[in-house]
C-alpha positions in Angstrom: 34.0 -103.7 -75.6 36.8 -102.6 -77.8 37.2 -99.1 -75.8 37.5 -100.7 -72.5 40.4 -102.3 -73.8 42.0 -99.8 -75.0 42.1 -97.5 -71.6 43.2 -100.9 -69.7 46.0 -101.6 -72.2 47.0 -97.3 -72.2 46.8 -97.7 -68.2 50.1 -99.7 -68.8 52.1 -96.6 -70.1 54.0 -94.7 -67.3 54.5 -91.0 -66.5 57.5 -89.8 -68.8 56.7 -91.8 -71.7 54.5 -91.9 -74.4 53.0 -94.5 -76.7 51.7 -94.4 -80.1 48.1 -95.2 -81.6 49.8 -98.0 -83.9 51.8 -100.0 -80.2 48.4 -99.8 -78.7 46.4 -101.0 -81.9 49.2 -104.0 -81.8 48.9 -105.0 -78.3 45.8 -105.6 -78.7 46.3 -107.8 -81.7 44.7 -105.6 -84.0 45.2 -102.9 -86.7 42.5 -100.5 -85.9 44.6 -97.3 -85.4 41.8 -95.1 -86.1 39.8 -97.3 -84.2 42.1 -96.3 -81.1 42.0 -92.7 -81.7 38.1 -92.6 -81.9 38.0 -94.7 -78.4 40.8 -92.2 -77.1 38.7 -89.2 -78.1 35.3 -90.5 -76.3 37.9 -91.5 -73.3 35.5 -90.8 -70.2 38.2 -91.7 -67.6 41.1 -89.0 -68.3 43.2 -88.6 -66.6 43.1 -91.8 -65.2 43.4 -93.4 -68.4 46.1 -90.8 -69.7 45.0 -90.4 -73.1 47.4 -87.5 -73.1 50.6 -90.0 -73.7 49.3 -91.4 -77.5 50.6 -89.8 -80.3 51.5 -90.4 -84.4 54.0 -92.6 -84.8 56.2 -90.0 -86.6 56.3 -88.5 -83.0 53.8 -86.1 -83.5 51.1 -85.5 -81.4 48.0 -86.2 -83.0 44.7 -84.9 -81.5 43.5 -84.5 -78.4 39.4 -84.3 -77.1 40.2 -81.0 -75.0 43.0 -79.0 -76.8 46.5 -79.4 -78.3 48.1 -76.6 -76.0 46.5 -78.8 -72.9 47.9 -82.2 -74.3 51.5 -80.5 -74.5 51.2 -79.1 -70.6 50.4 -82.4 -69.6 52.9 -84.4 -71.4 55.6 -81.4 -70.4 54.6 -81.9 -66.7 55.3 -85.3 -66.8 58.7 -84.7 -68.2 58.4 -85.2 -72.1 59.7 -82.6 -74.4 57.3 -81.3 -76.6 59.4 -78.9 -79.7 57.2 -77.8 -82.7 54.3 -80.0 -81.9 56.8 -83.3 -81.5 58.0 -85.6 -79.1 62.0 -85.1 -78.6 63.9 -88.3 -77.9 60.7 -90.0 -79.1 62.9 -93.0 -79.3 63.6 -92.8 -75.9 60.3 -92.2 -74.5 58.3 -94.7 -76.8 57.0 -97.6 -74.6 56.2 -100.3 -76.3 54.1 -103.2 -74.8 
């Protein structure tokens, strides 16, 4: 099932970084960015699966199932920068797989 590979492949993406719906689309050999999102917003294992850590890739931070201001406290805990609803250093804390 497309979702279940989606939460195995975001498993991959450490605390302090961040990946976006596009790199997760790609590693698994596909171009269904929306495709992502919608398995992301249905994800049933947060925070295991730390749906939390995908964003736009114009380091912006895209939706989240529970609320943006809960997205941003996550991601902040974990060390990542959040300034006007964007990733700073997104550069630096894009993983790519």
């Amino acid at each position: 099932m497309f979702s279940e590979k989606v939460y195995q492949k975001l498993k991959e993406v450490p605390k302090g970084y961040v990946t976006t719906y596009k790199e997760l689309a790609i590693s698994l050999n596909c171009k269904a960015y929306r495709a992502v999102g919608n398995a992301l917003n249905k994800n049933p294992y947060a925070p295991i699966v730390p749906c939390h850590r995908v964003v736009k890739s114009n380091s912006s931070l895209g939706g989240f199932a529970l609320n943006i201001d809960e997205k941003i406290k996550l991601l902040q805990s974990e060390g990542v920068i959040v300034k006007d609803n964007k990733i700073m250093d997104f550069k630096n804390k894009l993983w790519k797989f």
